[in-house]
Structure formats: structure tokens, C-alpha cells
C-alpha positions as CSV (number, residue, x, y, z in Angstrom):
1,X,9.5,26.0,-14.9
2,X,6.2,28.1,-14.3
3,X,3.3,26.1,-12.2
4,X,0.0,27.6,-10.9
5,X,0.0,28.5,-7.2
6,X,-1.7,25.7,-5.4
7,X,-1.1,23.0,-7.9
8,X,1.0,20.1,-7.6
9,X,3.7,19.4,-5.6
10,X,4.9,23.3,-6.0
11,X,1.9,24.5,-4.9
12,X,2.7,22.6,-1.5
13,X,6.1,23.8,-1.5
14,X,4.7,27.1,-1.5
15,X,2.2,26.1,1.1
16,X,5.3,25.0,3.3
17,X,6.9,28.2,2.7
18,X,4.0,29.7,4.0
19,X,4.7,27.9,7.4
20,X,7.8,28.4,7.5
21,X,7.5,32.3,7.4
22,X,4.5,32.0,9.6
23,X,6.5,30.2,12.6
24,X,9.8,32.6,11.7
25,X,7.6,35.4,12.3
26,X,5.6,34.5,14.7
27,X,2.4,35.7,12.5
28,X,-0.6,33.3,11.3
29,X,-2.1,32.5,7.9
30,X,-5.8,32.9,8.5
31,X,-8.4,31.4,6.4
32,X,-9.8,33.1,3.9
33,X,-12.7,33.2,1.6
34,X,-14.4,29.7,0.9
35,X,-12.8,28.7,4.1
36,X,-15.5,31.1,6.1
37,X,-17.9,30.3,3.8
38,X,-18.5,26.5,4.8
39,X,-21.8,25.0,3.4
40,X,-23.3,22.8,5.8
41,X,-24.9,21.1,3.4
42,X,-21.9,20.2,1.2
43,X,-18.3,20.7,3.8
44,X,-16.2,20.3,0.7
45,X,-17.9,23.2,-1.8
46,X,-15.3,25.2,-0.6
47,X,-12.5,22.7,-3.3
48,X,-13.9,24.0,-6.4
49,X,-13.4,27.7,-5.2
50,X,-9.8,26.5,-4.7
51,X,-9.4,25.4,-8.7
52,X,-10.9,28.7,-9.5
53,X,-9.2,30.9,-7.1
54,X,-5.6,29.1,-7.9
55,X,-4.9,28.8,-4.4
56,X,-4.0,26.0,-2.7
57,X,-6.1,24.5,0.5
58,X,-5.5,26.5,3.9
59,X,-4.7,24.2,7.0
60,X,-7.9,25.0,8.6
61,X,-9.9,23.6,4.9
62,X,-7.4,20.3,5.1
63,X,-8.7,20.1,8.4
64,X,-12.6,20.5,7.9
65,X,-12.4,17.7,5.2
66,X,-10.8,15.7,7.5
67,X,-13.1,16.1,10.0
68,X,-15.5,15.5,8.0
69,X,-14.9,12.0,6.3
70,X,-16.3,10.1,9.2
71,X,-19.7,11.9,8.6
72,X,-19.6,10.4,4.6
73,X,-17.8,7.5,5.7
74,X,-20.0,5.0,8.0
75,X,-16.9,2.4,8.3
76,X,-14.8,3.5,10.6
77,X,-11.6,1.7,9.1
78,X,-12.6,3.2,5.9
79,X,-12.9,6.8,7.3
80,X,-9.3,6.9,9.0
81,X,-7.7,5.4,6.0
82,X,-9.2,8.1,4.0
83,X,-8.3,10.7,7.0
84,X,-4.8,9.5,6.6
85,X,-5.4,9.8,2.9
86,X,-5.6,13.6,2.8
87,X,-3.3,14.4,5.1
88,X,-0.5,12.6,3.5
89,X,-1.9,14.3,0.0
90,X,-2.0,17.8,1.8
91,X,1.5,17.3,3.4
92,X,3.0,16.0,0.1
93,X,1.5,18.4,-2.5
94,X,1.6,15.3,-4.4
95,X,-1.9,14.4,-6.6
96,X,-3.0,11.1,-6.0
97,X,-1.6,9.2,-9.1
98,X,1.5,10.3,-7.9
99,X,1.3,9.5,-4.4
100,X,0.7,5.6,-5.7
101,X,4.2,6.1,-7.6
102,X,5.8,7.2,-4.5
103,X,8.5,4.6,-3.0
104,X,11.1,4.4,-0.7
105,X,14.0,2.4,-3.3
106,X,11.9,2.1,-6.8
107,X,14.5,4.6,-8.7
108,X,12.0,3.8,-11.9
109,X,8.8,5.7,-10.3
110,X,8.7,8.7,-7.4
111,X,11.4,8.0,-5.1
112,X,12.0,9.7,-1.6
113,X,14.8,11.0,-1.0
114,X,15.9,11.5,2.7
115,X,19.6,10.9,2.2
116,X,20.6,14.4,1.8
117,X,20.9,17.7,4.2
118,X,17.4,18.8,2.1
119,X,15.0,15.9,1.3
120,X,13.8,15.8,-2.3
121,X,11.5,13.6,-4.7
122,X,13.1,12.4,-7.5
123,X,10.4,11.7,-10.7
124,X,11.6,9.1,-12.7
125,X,11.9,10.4,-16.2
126,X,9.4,7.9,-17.7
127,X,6.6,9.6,-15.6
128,X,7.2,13.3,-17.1
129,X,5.9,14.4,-20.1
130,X,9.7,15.7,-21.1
131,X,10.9,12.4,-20.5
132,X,13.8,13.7,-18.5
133,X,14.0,12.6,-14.2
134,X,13.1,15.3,-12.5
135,X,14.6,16.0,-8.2
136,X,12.2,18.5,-6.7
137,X,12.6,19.3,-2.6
138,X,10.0,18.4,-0.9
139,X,7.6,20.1,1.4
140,X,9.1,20.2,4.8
141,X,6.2,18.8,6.7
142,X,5.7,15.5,4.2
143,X,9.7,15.4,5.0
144,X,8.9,15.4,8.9
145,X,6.1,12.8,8.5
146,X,8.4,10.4,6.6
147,X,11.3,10.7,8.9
148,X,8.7,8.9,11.4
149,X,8.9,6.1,9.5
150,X,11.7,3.7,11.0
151,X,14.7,3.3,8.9
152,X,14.2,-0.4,9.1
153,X,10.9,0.0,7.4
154,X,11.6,2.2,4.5
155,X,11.3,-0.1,1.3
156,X,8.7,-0.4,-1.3
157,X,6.1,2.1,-1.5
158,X,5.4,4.9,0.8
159,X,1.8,5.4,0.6
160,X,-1.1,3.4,-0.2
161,X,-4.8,4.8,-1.5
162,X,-7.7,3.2,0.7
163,X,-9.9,2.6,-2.7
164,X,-9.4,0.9,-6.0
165,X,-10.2,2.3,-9.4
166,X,-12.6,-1.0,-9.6
């Protein structure tokens, strides 16, 4: 299966890769391009160079969007729910549809998988367009941030979206 770097849940993947080599070798992935461009005007211009670029969103851009919520977002509940938003989105590679789908023992939507040596997301096949279920790892980060979750506490569905499509 062929994906676009940056899209998805692959694109993540790749993005955890990234890490991964980063820490092995000691290196750094330095932001590049809209990243060092930032518009004061508008912090998030730098997301449509992203869809053109094919790229997915450096650490440092994840960051700068967080940051920047609580200057578009007055309520403070409101702005850390939507801090926590796009971190969880940025850690999971997963777009935010799918991220509603994800749950901890629903085998008929997204499940997460921690039960293995390698965690993975299993996609239910009545949410692929192929129809057939679907077990994809998953980034190693999003897999660190669900481990956090006590064990007692892992049922329903792992993530919740601060808005409503209303």
C-alpha cells in the first residue's frame, strides 16, 4: 500500500521513525521551511504549506499550534482540551474522524492494541473503503502516551474531540 508522506497514520509512523533515528543517532531534525517562516499574523499558515509540500508537521510546528490555542481560545478549559487535542492527533497520525473511532475494546471501530511486543491499531473492516480489517503499528510515541493510561481504565473510547459538529 502506497500513502503520501505526511498523511495519515503512515505519515506519523514515518514521523516516529524520524525520532527514532534521531535519538539512535544522536542527530536532530530541524525545522524547515514554513516552520521558519511563521506569520504573526496567522501562526498556523505554515499547515497549508504542509498539504502542498507532502510533509508531515515538524515537532517544533505541533508545538507553535499548541502554543498558540490559548491566544484563539479565550476559555481556558476549551484551550487545553484543544491543546490536548493536537497532541493526541500529532502523536497518533490518526485524522480526527478516526481518532473519534478509536477505543480501547470496540473490535467494530479502531481498536488499540497494547497486548503485543509491538502495539498496533486494528481498523475494523467496515471503516475501509476495501472492506477488509486492517492492523497497522502504531507510532511509538501515541503507544507511550497510551501506556499512561492505567490498565484499570482502558475501556470504551480512547479519545474524545472538545467540539461537536453542531
Amino acid at each position: 500500500m502506497q500513502t503520501r508522506p505526511g498523511t495519515g497514520y503512515f505519515g506519523l509512523l514515518q514521523l516516529g521513525e524520524a525520532r527514532r533515528v534521531q535519538h539512535l543517532s544522536g542527530g536532530s531534525i530541524e525545522p524547515t521551511g514554513a516552520a521558519q517562516r511563521c506569520d504573526e499574523k496567522n501562526p498556523f499558515a505554515f499547515v497549508a504549506d504542509c498539504e502542498r509540500l507532502q510533509r508531515a508537521l515538524t515537532a517544533a510546528e505541533v508545538q507553535m499550534m499548541i502554543d498558540t490555542v490559548p491566544t484563539v481560545i479565550s476559555d481556558s478549559k476549551a484551550a487545553e482540551a484543544y491543546q490536548r487535542l493536537i497532541r493526541r492527533l500529532y502523536l497518533s497520525g490518526l485524522r480526527v474522524g478516526e481518532s473519534q473511532s478509536l477505543s480501547w475494546d470496540n473490535k467494530s471501530l479502531i481498536l488499540a492494541d497494547l497486548s503485543g511486543k509491538y502495539p498496533m491499531l486494528r481498523f475494523h473492516g467496515s471503516l475501509q473503503k476495501n472492506g477488509k480489517t486492517e492492523t497497522v503499528p502504531m507510532a511509538p510515541d501515541f503507544a507511550d502516551w497510551l501506556k499512561e493510561t492505567p490498565k484499570r481504565k482502558r475501556t470504551g473510547m480512547v479519545m474524545t474531540v472538545p467540539f461537536s459538529a453542531d
